[in-house]
N, C-alpha and C positions, 0 to 999 in steps of 0.2 A: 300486526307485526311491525318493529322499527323500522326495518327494511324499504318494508310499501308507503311507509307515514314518511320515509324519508327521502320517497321519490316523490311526494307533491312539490308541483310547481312554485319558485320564488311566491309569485303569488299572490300565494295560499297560505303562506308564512303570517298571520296573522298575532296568534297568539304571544310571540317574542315581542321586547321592547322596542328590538334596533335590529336589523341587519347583521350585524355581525353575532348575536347571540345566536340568530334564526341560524346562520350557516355553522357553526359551529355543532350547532345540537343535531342537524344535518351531517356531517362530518363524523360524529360520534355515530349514532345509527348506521351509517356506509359503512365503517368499523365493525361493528357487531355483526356486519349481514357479510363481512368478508371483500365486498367492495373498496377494494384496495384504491383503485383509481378513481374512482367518484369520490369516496374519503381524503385523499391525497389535494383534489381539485378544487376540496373545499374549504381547507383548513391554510391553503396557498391563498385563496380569497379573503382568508380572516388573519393571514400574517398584511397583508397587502390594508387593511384595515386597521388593521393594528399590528403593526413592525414589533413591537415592543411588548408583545402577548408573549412569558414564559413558558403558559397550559398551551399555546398554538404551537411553539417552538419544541416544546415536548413531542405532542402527539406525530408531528411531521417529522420529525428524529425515528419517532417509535416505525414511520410509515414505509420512510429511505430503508429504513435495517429487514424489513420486510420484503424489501426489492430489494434485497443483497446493494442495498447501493451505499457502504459501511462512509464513507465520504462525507455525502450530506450528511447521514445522520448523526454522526459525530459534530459535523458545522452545527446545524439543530441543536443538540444536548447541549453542548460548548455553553451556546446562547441562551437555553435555558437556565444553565446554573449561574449563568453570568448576572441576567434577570432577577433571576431570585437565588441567589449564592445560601438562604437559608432553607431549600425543599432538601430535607435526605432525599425523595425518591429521583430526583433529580440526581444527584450527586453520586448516590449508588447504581445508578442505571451507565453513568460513563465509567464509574471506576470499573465496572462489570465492562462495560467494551474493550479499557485496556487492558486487562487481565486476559479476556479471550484473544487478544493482539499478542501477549506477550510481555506489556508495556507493563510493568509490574513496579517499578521505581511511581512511573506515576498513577497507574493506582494506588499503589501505599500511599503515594503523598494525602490522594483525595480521603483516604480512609481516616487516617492518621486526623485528617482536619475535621473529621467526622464525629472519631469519640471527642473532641472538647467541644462540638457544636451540639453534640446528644449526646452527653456524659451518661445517658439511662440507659442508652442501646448496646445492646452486647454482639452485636451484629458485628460492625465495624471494628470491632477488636478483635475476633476471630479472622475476620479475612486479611488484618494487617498481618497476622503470624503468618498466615499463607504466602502474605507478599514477601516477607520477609522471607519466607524458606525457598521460595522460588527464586528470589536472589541469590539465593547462598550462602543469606546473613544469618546463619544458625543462633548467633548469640542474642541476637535481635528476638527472634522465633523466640526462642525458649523465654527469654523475659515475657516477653506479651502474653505467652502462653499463661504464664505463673499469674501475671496479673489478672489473667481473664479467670480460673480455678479461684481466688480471691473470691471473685464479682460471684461465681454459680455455683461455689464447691466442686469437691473430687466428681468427675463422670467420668467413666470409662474410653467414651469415647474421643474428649479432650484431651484427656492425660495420654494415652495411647499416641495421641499425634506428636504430642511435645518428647514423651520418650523416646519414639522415632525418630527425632529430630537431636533429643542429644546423642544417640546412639551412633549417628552419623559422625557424630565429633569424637567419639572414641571413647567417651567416658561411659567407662564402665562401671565403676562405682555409681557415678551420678544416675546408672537406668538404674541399676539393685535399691539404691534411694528411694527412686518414685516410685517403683514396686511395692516395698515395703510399705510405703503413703497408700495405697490402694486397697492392700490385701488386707488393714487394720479395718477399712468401710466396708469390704469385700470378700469377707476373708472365704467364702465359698465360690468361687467365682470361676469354673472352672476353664472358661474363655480366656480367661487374665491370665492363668498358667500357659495355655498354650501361646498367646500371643508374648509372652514375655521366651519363651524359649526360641520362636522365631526369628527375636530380635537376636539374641544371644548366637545362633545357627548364623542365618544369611549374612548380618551385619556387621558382627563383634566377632566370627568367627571360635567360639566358644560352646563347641558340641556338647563335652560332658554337661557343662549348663544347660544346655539347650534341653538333653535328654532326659536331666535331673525335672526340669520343668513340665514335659509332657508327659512324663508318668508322673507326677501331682496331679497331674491336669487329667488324668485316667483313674486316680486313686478315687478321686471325685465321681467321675462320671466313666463308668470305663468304656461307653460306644461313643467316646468323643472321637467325632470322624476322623479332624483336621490331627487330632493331637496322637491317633493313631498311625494314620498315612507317616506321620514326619517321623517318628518315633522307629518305626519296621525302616523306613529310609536311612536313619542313623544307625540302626544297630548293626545293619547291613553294612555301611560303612564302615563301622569301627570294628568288624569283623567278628560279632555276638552273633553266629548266623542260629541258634536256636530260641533266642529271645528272637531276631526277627522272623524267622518263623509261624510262634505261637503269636505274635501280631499281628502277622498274614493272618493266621487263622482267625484271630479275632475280629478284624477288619469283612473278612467276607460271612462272619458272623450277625454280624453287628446287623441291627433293627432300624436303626438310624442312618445309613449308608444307603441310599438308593441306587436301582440296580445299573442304572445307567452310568454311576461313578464305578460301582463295582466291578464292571464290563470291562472295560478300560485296562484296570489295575490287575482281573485275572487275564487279559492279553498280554503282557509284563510277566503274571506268575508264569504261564503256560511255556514262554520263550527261557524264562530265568530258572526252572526248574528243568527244563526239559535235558540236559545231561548228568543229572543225578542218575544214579544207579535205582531208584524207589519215585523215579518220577512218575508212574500211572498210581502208585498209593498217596504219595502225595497230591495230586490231582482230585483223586478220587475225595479225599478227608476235604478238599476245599468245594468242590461243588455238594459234600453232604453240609458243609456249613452254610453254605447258600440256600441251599433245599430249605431246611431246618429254617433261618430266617425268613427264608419266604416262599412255601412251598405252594403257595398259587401262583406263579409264576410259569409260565408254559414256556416264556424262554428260555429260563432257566434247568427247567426239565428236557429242552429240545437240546442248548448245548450240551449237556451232559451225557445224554444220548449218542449225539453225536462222536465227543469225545472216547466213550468207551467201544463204538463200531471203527474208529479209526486206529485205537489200541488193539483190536481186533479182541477184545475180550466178550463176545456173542452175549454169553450166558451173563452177565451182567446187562449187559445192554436191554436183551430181553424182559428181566427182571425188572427196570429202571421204566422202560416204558409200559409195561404192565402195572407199574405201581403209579408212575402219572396217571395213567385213565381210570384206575381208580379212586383219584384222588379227583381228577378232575374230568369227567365223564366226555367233554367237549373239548378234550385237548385236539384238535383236529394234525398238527403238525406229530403228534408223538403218534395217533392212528398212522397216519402217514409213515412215519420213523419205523413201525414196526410192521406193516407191510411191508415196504422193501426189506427189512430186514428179513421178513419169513420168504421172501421170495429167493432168497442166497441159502437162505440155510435148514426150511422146513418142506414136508413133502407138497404136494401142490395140493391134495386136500384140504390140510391142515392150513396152510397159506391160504385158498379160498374159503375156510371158515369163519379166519382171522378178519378176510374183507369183508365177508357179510356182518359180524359182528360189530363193527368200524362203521359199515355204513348205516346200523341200525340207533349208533351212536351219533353220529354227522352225518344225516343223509343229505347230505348237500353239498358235498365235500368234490369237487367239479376232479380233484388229482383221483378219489379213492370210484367216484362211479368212471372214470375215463380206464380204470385199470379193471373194473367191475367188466365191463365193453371187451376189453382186452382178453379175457377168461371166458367170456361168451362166445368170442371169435375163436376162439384155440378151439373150442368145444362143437364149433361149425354149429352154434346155435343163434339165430337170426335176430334174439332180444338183445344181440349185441347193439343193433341200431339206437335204440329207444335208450341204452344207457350212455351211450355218444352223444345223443343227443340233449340227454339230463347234465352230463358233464360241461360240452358247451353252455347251456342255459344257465349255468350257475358260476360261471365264469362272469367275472365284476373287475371297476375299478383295484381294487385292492390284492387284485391276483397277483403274487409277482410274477414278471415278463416270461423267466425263465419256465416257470408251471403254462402259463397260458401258452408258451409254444410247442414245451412237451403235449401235450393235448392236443395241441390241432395237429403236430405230426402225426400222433400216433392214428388220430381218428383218421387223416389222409390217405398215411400208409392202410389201413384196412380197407376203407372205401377202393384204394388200388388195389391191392390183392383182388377181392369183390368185382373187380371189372368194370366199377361204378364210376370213371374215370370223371366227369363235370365234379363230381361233389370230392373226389380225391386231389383233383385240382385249386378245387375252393377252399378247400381246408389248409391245405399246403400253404397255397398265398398267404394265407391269412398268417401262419407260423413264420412267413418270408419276409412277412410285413413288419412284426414285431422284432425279428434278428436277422436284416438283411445282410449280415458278413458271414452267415453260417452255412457252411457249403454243401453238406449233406442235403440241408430243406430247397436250398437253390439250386441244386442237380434235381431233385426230386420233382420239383414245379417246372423248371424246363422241360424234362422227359413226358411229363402230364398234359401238357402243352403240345411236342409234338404228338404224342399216340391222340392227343384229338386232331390235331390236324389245324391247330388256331395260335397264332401270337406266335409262327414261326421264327418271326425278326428278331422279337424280346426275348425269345426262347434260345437263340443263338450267343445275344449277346451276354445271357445269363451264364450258361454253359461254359462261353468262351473263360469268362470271369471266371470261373469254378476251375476251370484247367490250368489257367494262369495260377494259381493258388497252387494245386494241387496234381503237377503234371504226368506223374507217376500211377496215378487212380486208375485201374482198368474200367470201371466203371461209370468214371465221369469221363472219360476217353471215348467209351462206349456210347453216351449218350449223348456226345457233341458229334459224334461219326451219325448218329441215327439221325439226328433234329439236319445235321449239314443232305441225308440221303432224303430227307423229305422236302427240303427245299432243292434236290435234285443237285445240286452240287458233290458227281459222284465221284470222281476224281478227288476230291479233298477230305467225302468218306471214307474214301478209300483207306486214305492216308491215315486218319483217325482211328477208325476200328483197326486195321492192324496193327499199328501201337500198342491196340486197348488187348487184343490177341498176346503180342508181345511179353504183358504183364499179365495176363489170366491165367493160366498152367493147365488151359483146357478144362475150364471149371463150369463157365457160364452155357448154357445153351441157348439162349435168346442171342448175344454175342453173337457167336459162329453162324448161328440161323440169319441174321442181318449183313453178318458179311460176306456170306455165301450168296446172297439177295444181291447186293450191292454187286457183285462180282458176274452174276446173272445180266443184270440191266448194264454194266459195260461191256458184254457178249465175251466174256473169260469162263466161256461156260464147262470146261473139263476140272479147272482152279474151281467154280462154283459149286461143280457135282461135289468135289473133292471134301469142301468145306461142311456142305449139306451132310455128307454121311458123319463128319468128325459132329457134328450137331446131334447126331441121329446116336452116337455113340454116346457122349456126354447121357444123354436122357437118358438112356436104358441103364447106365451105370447108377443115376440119382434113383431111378425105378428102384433097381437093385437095392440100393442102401436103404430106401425107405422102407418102414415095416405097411 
């Protein structure tokens, strides 16, 4: 490798005539292997040998710019062109530093002395328009420009910069000129319609033009992305709102629009549409155009879902995700979409059909068995475990945050009911871990905490946090009074749970039951009996209501 052949010892440098070639070719290999500073130290050794080396003053230019150290390496290049004032890549490598300066006068200059040094190179003529337009010398620009279409003929891309550039000067006729020079070599071009309507739009302020151009420019090609977007933008403007309309339509039709531009642009219909009096059918005719263009799409299928459960129109909705999973058997978010949806509006049979059906299709779907768990537990059937725990297990990077902590609540909350309190606490944390501002899961992991009797301290200042937030919560009131009675702090229990009383309506029994406790162990034992029976009441009444 160069690298290693370029770390032998001076030496060993045999094969060179002289010294300064050895360190030079030395130099070069540092270079390749990225050895900025062994490169740098050697090529200092072969200026030091020869002051007067152009190729050493080069590459130690090229070294300095490397080490952002823009100084030298301009002193470097300076010397190099001065050396040898006949190397273009010399010459074009400083006009390239002042242009990225800014210095644009003298870049031009070095270019300008470029084409008559290489009358053959068309390089140099191109970047002197540039320097000129970056001046601000438009008239400049546009000659070079002509001279250089002379040298290569009409390209698109050439003429394009020059028409921008007289466009800038106001001459109007003079772009319809270079136009018509294009569209003779060109004449299907349907890029060139849209990019001439652009200019006419932003620059020249000349709409109807502009409009007149990108439906050419559609006559041609009609999923032309760019020349659609501008076109629904101007009709809109000039108040054609059913021409811009059927462009909306066309646009989220269109095969050539990816969906990721499309997303965008129906966030826009969605807000711009939404005070029409036919705002859910217009919706509805733009995601069938969507569909239609790309009906494998599972986002596309998911917003749309979305969209018609928040129109509240059910019976569509159900329709829309029924027809995704037949379409696409692994849509896992429309499974999804249409559980919750049978869970609002189908009998709970029918809704646990839907989920076995779902998971027969995605069984590995960590939201559809965590809900699978959830129907097993209502059913007081113990395989609820094994599908908690398939749910976890299928829980990955790619979950999003919001799924992965619905999950471990839900799995904690049942492990708590269950009495199964470590693995109800573990679960919790883990949902805590991933949305520590969410106060329901961080009253839930505190309260889990104390009934074990573990992480009182943490468990307090959790709690404390959760009431800060939310000091009206009988509940979370309730379990900063519990977690303060089990660090024996009763006096301050005290305080807490009757608050949390305060706001209950006599609802909770565990409450009453702990305050009545608490009220006990401060020897307020008549207030304690008192509280005991109001506990003893609550329950028989929840008896009663249950069937």
């Amino acid at each position: 490798m160069p690298s290693a052949w370029a770390c032998k010892h001076t030496a060993e440098r045999l094969f060179y005539t002289t010294e300064f070639d050895s360190l030079f070719m030395e130099g070069l290999c540092y270079m390749h292997a990225d050895s900025i500073a062994l490169a740098q130290n050697r090529f200092e050794a072969c200026a030091k040998l020869q002051p007067k080396s152009a190729a050493v003053a080069y590459q130690l230019s090229t070294l300095y710019a490397q080490n952002n150290d823009t100084i030298n390496s301009i002193k470097q290049l300076k010397k190099a062109v001065k050396l040898n004032p006949n190397n273009y890549y010399y010459q074009t490598a400083l006009a390239e530093i002042y242009s990225n300066q800014g210095k644009y006068k003298e870049a031009g200059n070095i270019y300008k002395d470029l084409t008559k040094l290489f009358p053959d190179k068309d390089f140099p003529i191109y970047m002197l328009c540039k320097c000129y337009f970056m001046m601000g010398d438009y008239k400049n620009s546009i000659q070079t420009y002509s001279k250089l279409e002379k040298r290569i003929g009409l390209t698109p891309e050439i003429s394009l910069e020059k028409i921008y550039t007289i466009a800038l000067t106001g001459d109007t006729a003079g772009v319809e000129a270079e136009f018509a020079k294009l569209y003779q070599k060109f004449p299907l071009n349907e890029d060139l319609y849209f990019r001439e309507g652009a200019i006419y739009q932003s620059i020249l302020g000349e709409n109807k033009k502009a409009l007149a151009c990108y439906e050419k420019a559609l006559e041609i090609n009609p999923e032309h992305a760019d020349a659609l977007r501008y076109a629904c933008d101007l009709y809109d403007r000039m108040g054609q709102s059913a021409q811009a309309d059927a462009t909306m339509l066309k646009i989220f039709g269109a095969k050539t629009i990816d969906w990721s531009e499309k997303k965008n642009i129906l966030k826009a219909a969605l807000s711009f549409y939404k005070p029409r009096a036919n705002y859910v059918e217009i919706i509805k005719t733009i995601f069938q155009k969507l569909i239609l263009a790309d009906n494998g799409n599972e986002e596309i299928w998911a917003s749309y879902n979305e969209f018609l459960v928040n129109v509240q129109d059910v019976d569509a909705a159900m329709q829309s995700m029924n027809t995704c999973i037949s379409i696409l058997p692994s849509c896992e978010i429309c499974h999804i979409q249409r559980y919750d949806l049978a869970k609002a509006t189908l009998s709970e049979s029918q809704t646990e059909a839907l989920l076995n059906k779902s998971l027969d299709a995605v069984p590995n779907s960590a939201y559809l068995l965590c809900n699978k768990a959830i129907a097993r537990f209502l059913q007081d059937d113990d395989t609820w475990q094994t599908y908690a725990n398939k749910s976890v297990e299928n829980l990955n990077d790619s979950t999003p945050v919001v799924v992965s902590q619905y999950i471990y609540n839900l799995i904690g909350n049942m492990y708590g009911e269950t009495n199964q309190l470590e693995k109800a606490a573990y679960y919790t944390e883990k949902a805590h871990r991933l949305v520590p501002n969410e106060v329901s899961t961080a009253n839930n992991l505190a309260y889990y905490w104390a009934l074990l009797g573990k992480n009182l301290d943490k468990a307090a200042q959790l709690s404390y946090q959760v009431i800060q937030k939310e000091p009206l919560n009988s509940a979370y009131l309730h379990t900063y009074g519990y977690i303060l009675m089990k660090q024996g702090k009763l006096e301050y229990a005290k305080f807490y749970m009757h608050q949390a009383i305060e706001y209950d309506g006599g609802q909770t029994y565990e409450l009453y039951h702990d305050y009545a406790k608490i009220l006990e162990q401060l020897g307020l034992d008549q207030e304690a009996k008192q509280y005991f029976q109001e506990a003893e009441k609550i329950k028989q009444n929840h008896e009663k209501q249950t069937p």
